[in-house]
C-alpha positions in Angstrom: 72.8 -190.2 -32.6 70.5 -191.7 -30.4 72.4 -194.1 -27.8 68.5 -195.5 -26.2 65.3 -195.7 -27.9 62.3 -196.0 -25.8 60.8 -198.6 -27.5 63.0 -201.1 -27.4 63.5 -203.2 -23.9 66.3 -205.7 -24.8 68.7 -205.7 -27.6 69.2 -208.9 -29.8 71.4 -211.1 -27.8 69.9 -209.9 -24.1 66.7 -210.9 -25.8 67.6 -214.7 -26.7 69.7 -215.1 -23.0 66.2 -213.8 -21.2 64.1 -216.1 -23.9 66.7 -219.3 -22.7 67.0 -218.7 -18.9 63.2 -218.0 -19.0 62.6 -221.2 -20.6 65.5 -223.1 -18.1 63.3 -221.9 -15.1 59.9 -223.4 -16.5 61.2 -226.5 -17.3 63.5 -226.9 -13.6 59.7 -227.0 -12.0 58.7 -229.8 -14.2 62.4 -231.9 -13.4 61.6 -230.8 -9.9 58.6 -232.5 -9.6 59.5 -235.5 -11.7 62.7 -235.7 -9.4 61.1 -235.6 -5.8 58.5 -238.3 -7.8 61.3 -240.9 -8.9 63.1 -239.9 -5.6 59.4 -241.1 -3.6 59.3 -244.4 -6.0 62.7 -245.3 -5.3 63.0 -244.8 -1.5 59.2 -247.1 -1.3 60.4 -249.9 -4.1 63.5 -249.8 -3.0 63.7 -249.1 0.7 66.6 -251.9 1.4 69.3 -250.1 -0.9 71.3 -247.8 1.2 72.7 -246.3 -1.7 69.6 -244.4 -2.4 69.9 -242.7 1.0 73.7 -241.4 0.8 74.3 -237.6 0.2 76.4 -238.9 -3.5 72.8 -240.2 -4.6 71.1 -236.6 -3.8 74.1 -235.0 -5.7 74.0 -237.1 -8.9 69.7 -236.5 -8.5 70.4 -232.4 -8.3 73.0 -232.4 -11.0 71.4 -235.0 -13.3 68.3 -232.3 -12.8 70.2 -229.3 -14.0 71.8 -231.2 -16.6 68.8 -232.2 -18.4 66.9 -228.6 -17.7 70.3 -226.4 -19.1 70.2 -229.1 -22.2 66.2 -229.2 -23.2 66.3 -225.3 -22.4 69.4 -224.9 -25.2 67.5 -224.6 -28.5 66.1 -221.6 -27.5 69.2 -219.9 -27.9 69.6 -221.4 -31.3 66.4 -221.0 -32.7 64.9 -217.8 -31.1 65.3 -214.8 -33.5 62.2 -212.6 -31.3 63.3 -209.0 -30.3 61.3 -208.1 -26.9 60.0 -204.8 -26.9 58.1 -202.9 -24.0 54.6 -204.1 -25.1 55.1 -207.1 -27.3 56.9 -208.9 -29.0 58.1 -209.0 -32.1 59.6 -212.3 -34.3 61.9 -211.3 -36.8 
């Protein structure tokens, strides 16, 4: 009974949870950029609302941010079925 084999880098499930946080980190520098973009176009259009410069409207920008990145990352997990392996990978 072999308890490793050599080839094989992740198992099924450690696979899809790499695959999903992988794909959570790409898409947090896209919402990072788009954030600090809205965040610029709000505080020049709207530089007389003071709720745009209060510490609950970086909060609800930050969360709203991970919120959208941990949802748009989520089908991954669903629909990935790919077994990494030490020099490729392999869809099943």
């Amino acid at each position: 009974m072999v308890l490793f084999h050599p080839n094989v880098l992740y198992g099924g499930t450690v696979c899809t949870i790499s695959n999903y946080f992988q794909m959570m980190c790409i898409l947090q520098v896209s919402l990072a950029i788009v954030e600090a973009s809205v965040n610029r176009l709000c505080s020049i259009v709207y530089h007389t609302k003071l709720f745009l410069r209060t510490k609950k409207w970086a909060t609800i920008c930050i969360v709203s941010q991970w919120t959208t990145g941990i949802i748009l990352s989520f089908p991954t997990i669903l629909f990935n079925d790919s077994v990494s392996h030490l020099n490729r990978l392999i869809d099943s």
